[in-house]
MOPAC internal coordinates of N, CA, C and O (Angstrom, degrees):
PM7 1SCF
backbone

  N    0.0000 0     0.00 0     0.00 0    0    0    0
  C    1.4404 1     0.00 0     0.00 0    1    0    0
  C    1.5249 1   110.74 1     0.00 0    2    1    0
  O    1.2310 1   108.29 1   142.90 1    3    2    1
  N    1.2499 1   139.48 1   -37.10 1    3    2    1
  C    1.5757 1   144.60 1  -175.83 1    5    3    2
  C    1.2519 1    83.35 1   -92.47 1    6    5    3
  O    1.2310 1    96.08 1  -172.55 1    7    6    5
  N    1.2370 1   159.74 1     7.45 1    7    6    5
  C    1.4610 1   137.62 1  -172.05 1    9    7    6
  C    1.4446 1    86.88 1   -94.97 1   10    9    7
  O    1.2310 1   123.10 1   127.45 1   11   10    9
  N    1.5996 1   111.67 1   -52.55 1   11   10    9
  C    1.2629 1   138.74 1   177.34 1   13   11   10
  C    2.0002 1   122.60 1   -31.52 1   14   13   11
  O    1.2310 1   139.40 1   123.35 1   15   14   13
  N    1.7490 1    79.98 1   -56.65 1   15   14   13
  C    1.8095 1    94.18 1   165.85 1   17   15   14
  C    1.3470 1   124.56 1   -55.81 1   18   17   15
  O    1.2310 1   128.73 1   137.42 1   19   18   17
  N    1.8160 1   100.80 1   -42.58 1   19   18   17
  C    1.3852 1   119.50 1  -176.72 1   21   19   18
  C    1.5254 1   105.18 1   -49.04 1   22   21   19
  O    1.2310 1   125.74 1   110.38 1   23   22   21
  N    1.5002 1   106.58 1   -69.62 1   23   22   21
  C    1.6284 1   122.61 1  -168.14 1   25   23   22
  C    1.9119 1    99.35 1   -50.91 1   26   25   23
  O    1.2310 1   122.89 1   122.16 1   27   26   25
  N    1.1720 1   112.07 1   -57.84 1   27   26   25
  C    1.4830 1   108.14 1   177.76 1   29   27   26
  C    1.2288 1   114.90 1   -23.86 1   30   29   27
  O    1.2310 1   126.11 1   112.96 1   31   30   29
  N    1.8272 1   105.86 1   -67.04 1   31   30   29
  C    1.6614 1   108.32 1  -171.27 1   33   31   30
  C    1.3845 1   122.18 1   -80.82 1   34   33   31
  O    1.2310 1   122.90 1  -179.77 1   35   34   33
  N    1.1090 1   112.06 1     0.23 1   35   34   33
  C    1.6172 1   116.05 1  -179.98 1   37   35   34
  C    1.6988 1    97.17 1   -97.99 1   38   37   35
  O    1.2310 1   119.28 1   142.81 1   39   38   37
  N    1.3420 1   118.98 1   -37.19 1   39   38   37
  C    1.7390 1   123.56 1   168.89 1   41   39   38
  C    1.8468 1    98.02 1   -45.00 1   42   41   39
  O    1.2310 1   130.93 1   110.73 1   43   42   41
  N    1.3320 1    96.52 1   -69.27 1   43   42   41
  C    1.8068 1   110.63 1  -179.44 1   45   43   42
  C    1.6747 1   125.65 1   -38.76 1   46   45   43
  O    1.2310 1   130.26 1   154.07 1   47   46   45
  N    1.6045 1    97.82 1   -25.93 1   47   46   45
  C    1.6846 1   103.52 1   178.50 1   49   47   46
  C    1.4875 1   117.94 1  -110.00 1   50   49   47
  O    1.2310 1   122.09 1   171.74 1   51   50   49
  N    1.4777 1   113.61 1    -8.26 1   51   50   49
  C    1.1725 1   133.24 1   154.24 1   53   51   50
  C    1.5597 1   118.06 1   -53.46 1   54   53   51
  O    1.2310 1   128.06 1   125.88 1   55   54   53
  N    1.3877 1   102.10 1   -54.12 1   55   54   53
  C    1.7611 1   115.27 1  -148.55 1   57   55   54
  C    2.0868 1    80.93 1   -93.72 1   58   57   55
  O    1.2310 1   107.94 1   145.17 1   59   58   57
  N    1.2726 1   140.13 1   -34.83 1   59   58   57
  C    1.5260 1   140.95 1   137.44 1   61   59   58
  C    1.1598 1   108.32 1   -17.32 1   62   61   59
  O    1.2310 1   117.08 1   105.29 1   63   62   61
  N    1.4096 1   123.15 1   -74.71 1   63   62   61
  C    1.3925 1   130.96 1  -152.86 1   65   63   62
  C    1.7224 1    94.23 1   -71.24 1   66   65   63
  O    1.2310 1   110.65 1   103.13 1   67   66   65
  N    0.8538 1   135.18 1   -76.87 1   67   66   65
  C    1.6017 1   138.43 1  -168.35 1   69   67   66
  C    1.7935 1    93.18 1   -47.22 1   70   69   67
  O    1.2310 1   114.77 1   115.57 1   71   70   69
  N    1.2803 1   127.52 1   -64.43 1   71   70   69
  C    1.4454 1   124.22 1   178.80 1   73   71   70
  C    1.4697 1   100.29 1   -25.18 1   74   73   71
  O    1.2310 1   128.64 1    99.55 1   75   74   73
  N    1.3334 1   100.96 1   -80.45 1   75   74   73
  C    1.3888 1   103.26 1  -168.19 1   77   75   74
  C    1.8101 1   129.94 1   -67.44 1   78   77   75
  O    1.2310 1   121.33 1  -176.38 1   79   78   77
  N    1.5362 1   115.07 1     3.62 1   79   78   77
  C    1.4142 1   123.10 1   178.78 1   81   79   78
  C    1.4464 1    73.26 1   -93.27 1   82   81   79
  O    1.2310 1   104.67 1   104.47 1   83   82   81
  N    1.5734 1   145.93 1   -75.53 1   83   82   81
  C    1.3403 1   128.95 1  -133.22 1   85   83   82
  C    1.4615 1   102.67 1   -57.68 1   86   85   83
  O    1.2310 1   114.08 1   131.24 1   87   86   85
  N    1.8096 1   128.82 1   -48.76 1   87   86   85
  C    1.0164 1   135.13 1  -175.88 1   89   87   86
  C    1.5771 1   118.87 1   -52.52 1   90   89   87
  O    1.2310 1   130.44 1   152.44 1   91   90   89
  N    1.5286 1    97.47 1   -27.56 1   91   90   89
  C    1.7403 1    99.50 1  -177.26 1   93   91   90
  C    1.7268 1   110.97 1   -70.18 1   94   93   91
  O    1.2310 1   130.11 1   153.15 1   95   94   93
  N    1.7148 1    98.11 1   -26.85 1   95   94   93
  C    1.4142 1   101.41 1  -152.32 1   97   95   94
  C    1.7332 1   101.65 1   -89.67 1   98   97   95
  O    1.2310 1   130.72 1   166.05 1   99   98   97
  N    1.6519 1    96.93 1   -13.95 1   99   98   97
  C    1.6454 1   110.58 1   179.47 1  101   99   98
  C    1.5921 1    91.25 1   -83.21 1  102  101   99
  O    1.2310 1    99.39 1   150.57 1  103  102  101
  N    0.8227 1   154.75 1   -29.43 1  103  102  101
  C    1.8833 1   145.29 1  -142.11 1  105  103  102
  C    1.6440 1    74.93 1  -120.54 1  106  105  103
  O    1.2310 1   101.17 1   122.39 1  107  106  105
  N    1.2927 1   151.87 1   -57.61 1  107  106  105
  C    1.4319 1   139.63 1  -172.86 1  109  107  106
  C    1.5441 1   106.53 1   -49.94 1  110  109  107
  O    1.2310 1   119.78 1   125.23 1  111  110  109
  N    1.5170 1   118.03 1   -54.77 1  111  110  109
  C    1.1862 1   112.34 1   173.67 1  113  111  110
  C    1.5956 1   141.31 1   -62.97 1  114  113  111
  O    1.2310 1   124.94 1   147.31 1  115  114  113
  N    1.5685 1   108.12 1   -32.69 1  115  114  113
  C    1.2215 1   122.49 1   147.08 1  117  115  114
  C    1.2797 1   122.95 1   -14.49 1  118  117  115
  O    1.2310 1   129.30 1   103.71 1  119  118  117
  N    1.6097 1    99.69 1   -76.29 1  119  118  117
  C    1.6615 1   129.32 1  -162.15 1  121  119  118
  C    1.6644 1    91.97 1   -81.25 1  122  121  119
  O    1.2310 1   116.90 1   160.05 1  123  122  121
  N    1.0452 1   123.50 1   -19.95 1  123  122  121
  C    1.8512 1   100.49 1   158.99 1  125  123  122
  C    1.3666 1   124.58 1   -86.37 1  126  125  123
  O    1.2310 1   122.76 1   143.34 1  127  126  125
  N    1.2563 1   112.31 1   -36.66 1  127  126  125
  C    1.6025 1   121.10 1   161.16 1  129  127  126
  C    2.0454 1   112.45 1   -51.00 1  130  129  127
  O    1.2310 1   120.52 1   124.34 1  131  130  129
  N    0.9208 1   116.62 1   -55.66 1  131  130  129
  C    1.5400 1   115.02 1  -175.71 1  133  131  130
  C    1.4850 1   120.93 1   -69.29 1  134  133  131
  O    1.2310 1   127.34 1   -34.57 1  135  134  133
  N    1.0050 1   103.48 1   145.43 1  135  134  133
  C    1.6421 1   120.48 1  -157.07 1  137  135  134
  C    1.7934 1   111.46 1   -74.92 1  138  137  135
  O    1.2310 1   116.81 1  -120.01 1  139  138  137
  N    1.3632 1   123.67 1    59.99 1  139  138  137
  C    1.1324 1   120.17 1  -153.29 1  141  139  138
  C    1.3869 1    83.48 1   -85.26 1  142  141  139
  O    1.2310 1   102.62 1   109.32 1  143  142  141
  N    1.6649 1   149.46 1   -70.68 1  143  142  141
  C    1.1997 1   136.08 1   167.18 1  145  143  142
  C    1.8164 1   110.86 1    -3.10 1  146  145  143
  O    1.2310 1   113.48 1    76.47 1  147  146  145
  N    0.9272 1   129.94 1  -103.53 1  147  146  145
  C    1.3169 1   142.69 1   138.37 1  149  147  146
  C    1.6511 1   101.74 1    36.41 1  150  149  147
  O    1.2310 1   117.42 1    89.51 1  151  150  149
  N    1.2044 1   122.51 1   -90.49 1  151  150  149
  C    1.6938 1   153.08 1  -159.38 1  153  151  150
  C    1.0638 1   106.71 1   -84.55 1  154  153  151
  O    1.2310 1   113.86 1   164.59 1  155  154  153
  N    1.9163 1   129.23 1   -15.41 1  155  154  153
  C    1.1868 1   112.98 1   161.07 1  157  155  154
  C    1.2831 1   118.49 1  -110.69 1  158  157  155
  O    1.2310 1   124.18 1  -166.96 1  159  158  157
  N    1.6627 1   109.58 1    13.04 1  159  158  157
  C    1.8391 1   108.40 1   157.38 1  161  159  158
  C    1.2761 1   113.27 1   -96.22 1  162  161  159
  O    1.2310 1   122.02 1   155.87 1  163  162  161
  N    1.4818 1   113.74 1   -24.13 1  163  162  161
  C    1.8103 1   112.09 1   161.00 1  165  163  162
  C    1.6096 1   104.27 1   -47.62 1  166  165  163
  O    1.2310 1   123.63 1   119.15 1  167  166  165
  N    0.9238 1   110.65 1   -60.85 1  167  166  165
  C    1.5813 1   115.51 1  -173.26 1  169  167  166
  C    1.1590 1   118.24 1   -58.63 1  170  169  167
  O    1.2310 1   113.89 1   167.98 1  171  170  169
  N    1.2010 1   129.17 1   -12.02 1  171  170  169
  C    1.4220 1   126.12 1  -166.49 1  173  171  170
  C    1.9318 1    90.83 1  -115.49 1  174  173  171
  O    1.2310 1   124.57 1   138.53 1  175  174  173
  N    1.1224 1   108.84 1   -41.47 1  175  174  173
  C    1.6026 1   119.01 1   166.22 1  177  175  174
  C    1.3102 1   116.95 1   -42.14 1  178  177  175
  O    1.2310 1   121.53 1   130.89 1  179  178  177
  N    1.5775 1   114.67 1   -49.11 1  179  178  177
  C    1.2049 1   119.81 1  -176.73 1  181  179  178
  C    1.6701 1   109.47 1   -77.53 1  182  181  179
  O    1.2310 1   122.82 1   140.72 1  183  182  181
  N    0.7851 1   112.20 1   -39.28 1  183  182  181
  C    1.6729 1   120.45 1   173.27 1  185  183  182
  C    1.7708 1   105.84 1   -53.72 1  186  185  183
  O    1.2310 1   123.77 1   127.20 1  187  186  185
  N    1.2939 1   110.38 1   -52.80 1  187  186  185
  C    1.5953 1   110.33 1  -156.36 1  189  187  186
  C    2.0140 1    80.91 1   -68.88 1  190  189  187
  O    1.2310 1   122.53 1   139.53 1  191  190  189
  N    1.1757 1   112.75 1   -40.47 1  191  190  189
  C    1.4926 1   109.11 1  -156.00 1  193  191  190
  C    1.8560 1    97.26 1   -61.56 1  194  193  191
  O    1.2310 1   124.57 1   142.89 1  195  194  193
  N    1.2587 1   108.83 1   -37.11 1  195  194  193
  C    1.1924 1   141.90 1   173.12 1  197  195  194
  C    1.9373 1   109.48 1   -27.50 1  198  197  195
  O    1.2310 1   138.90 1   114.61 1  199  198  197
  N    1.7395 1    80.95 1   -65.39 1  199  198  197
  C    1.5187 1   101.80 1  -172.27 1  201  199  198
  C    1.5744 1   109.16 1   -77.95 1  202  201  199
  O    1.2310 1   117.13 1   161.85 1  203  202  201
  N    1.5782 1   123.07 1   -18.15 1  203  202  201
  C    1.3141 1   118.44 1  -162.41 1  205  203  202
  C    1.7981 1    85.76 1   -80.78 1  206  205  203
  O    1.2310 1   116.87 1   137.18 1  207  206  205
  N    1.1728 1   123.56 1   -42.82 1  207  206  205
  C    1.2692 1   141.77 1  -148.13 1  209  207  206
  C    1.9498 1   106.48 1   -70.56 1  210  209  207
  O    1.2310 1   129.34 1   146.20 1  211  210  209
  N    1.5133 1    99.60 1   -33.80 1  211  210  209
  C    1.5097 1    93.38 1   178.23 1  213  211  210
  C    1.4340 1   106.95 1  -100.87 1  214  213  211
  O    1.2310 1   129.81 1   160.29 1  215  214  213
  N    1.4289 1    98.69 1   -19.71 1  215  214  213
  C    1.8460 1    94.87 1   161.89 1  217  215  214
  C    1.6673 1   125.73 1   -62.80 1  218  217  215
  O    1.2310 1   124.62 1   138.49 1  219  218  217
  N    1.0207 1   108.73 1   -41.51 1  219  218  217
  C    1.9003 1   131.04 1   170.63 1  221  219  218
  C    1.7664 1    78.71 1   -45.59 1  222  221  219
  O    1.2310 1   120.87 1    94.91 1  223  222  221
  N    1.2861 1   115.95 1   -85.09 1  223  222  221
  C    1.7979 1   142.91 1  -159.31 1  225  223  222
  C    1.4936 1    87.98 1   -31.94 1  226  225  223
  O    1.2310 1   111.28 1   122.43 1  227  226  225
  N    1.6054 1   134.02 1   -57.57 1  227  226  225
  C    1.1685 1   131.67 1  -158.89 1  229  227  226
  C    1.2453 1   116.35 1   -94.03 1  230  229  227
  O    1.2310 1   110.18 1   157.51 1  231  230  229
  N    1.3954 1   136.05 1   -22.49 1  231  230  229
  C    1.2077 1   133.68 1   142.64 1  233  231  230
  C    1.2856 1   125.88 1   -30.73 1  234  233  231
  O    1.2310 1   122.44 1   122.99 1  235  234  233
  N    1.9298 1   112.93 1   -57.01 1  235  234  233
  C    1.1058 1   107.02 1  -174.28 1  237  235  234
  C    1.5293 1   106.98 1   -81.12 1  238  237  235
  O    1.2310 1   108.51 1   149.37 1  239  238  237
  N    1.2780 1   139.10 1   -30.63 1  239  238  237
  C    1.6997 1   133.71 1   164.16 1  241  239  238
  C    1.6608 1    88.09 1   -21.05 1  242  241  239
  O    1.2310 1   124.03 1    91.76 1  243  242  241
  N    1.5727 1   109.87 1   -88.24 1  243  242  241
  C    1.0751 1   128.29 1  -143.45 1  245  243  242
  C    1.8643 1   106.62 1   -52.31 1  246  245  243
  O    1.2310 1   122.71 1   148.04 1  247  246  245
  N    1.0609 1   112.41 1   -31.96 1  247  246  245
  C    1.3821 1   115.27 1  -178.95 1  249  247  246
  C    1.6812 1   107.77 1   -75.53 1  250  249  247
  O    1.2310 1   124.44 1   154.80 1  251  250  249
  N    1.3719 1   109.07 1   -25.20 1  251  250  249
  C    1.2864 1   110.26 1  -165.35 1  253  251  250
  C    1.7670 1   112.43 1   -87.28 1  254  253  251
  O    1.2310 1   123.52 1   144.35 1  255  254  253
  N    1.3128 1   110.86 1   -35.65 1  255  254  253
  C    1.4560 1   140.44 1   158.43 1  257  255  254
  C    1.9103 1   102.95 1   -39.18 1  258  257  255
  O    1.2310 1   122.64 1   113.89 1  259  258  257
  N    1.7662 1   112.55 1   -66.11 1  259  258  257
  C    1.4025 1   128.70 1  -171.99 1  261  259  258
  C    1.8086 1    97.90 1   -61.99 1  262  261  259
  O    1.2310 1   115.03 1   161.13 1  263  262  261
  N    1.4494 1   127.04 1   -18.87 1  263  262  261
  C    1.1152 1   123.12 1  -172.03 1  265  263  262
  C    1.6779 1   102.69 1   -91.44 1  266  265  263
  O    1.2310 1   120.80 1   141.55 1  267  266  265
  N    1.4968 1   116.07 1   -38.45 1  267  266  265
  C    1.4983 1   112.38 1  -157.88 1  269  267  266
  C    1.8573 1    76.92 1   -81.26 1  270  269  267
  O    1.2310 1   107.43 1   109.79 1  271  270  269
  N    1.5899 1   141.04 1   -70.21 1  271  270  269
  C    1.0544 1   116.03 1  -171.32 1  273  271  270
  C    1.2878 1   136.37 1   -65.11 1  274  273  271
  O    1.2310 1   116.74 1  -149.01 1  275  274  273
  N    1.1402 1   123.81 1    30.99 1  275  274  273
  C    1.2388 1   125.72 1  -169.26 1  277  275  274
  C    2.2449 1    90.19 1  -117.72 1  278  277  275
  O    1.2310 1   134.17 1   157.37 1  279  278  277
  N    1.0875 1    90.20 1   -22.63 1  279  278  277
  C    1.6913 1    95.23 1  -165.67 1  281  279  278
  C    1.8774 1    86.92 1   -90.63 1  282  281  279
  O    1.2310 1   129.90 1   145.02 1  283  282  281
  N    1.2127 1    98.52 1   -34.98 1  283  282  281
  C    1.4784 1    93.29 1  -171.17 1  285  283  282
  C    1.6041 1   111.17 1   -75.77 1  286  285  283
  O    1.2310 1   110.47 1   156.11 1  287  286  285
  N    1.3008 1   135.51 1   -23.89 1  287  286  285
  C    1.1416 1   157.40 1  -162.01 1  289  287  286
  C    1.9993 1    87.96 1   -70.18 1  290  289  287
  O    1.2310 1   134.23 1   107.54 1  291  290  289
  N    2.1280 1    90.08 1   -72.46 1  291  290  289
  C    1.4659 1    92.16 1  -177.26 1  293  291  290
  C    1.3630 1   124.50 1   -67.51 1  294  293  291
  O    1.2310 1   121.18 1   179.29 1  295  294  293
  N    1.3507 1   115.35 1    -0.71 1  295  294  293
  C    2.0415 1   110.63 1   169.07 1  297  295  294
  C    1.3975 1    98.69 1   -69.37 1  298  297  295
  O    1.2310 1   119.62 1   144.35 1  299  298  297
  N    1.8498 1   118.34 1   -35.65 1  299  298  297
  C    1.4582 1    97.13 1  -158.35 1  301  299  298
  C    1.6386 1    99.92 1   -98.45 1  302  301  299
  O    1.2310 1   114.45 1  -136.73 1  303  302  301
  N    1.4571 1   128.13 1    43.27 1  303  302  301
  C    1.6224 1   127.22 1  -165.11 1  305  303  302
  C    1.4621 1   108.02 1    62.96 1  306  305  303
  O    1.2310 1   108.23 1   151.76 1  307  306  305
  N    1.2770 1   139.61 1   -28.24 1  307  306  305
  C    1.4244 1   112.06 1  -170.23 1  309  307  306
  C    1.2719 1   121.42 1   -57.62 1  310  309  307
  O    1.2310 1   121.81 1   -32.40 1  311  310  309
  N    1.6412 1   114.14 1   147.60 1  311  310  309
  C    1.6413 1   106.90 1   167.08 1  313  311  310
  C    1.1759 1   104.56 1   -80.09 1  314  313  311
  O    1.2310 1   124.93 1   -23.24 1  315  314  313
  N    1.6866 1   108.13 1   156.76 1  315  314  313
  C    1.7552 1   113.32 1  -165.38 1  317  315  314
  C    1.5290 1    96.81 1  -112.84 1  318  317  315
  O    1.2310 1   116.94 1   -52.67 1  319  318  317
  N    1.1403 1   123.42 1   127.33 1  319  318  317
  C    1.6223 1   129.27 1   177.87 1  321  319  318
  C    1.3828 1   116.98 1   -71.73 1  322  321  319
  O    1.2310 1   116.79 1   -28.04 1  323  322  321
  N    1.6018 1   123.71 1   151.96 1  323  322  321
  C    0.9657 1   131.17 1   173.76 1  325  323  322
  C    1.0150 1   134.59 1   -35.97 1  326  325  323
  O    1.2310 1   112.12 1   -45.81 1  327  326  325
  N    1.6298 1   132.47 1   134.19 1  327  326  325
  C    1.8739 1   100.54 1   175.52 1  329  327  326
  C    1.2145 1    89.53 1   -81.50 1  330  329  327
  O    1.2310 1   129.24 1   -13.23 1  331  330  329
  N    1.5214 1    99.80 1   166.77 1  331  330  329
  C    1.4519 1   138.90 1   160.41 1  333  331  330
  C    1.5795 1   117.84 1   -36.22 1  334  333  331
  O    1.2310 1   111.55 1   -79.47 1  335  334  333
  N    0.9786 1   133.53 1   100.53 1  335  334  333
  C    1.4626 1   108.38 1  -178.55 1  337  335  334
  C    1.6381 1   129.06 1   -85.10 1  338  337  335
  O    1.2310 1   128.73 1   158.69 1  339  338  337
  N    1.5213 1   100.80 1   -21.31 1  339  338  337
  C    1.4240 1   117.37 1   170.61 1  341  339  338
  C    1.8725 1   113.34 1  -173.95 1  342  341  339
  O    1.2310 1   135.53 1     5.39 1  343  342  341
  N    1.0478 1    87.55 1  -174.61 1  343  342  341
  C    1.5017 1    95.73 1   168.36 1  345  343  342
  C    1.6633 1   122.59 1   -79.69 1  346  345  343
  O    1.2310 1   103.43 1   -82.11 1  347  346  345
  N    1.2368 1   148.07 1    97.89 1  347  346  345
  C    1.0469 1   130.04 1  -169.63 1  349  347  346
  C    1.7849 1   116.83 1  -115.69 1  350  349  347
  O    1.2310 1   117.90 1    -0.78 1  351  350  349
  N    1.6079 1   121.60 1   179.22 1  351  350  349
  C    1.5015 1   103.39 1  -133.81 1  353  351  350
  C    1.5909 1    83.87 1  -134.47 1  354  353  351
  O    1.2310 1   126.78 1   -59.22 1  355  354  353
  N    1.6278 1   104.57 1   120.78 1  355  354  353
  C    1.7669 1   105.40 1  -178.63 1  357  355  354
  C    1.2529 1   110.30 1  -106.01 1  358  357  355
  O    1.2310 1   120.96 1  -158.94 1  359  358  357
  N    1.4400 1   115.77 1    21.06 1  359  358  357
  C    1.5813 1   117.78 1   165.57 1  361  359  358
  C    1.2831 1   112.22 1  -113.71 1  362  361  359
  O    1.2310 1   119.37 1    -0.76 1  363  362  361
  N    1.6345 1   118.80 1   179.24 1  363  362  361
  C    1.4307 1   127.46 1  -170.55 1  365  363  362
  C    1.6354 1    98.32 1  -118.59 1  366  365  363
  O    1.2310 1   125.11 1   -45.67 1  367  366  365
  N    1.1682 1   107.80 1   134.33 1  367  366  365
  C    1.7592 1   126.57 1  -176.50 1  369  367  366
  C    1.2944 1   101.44 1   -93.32 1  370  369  367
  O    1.2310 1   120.10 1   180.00 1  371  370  369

C-alpha cells in the first residue's frame, strides 16, 4: 500500500515536470519569436518624443512668463534688460 502512495507521487512529479518543461519550452519560444528589439525603440521613441514635447511646453511657459514681466517691469518705469541670447565663452580653446 505505501509502495502504492510512493508510485502515485512520483507519477504526480513526473507528469509536473514534463507540464512544466513543455510550458518553459513554449514561453522560450514565444520570447524569441516577439519583437522585443522592435517595442523597446517604440518605447524609447515615445519617451524622446515625450521629452521634446515638455521641453517645447517649457520654453514657451518660460518665454511667456519673460513677456508678462517684462510688460510689468515697463507699467512700473523700469527698463527691461536684454534677453540672454546664449551661453557665451570667456576663455581661449
Amino acid at each position: 500500500m505505501a509502495a502504492y502512495g510512493l508510485l502515485a507521487k512520483t507519477a504526480t512529479l513526473v507528469v509536473h515536470g514534463v507540464v512544466g518543461a513543455a510550458t518553459y519550452d513554449l514561453v522560450r519560444k514565444a520570447a524569441a519569436k516577439a519583437p522585443l528589439r522592435e517595442s523597446a525603440v517604440s518605447a524609447a521613441e515615445l519617451g524622446l518624443r515625450g521629452t521634446r514635447k515638455a521641453e517645447e511646453a517649457a520654453e514657451s511657459a518660460r518665454l511667456k512668463l519673460a513677456d508678462v514681466m517684462a510688460e510689468a517691469r515697463e507699467r512700473i518705469g523700469e527698463e527691461v534688460p536684454t534677453p540672454a541670447i546664449g551661453d557665451t565663452h570667456d576663455h581661449d580653446h
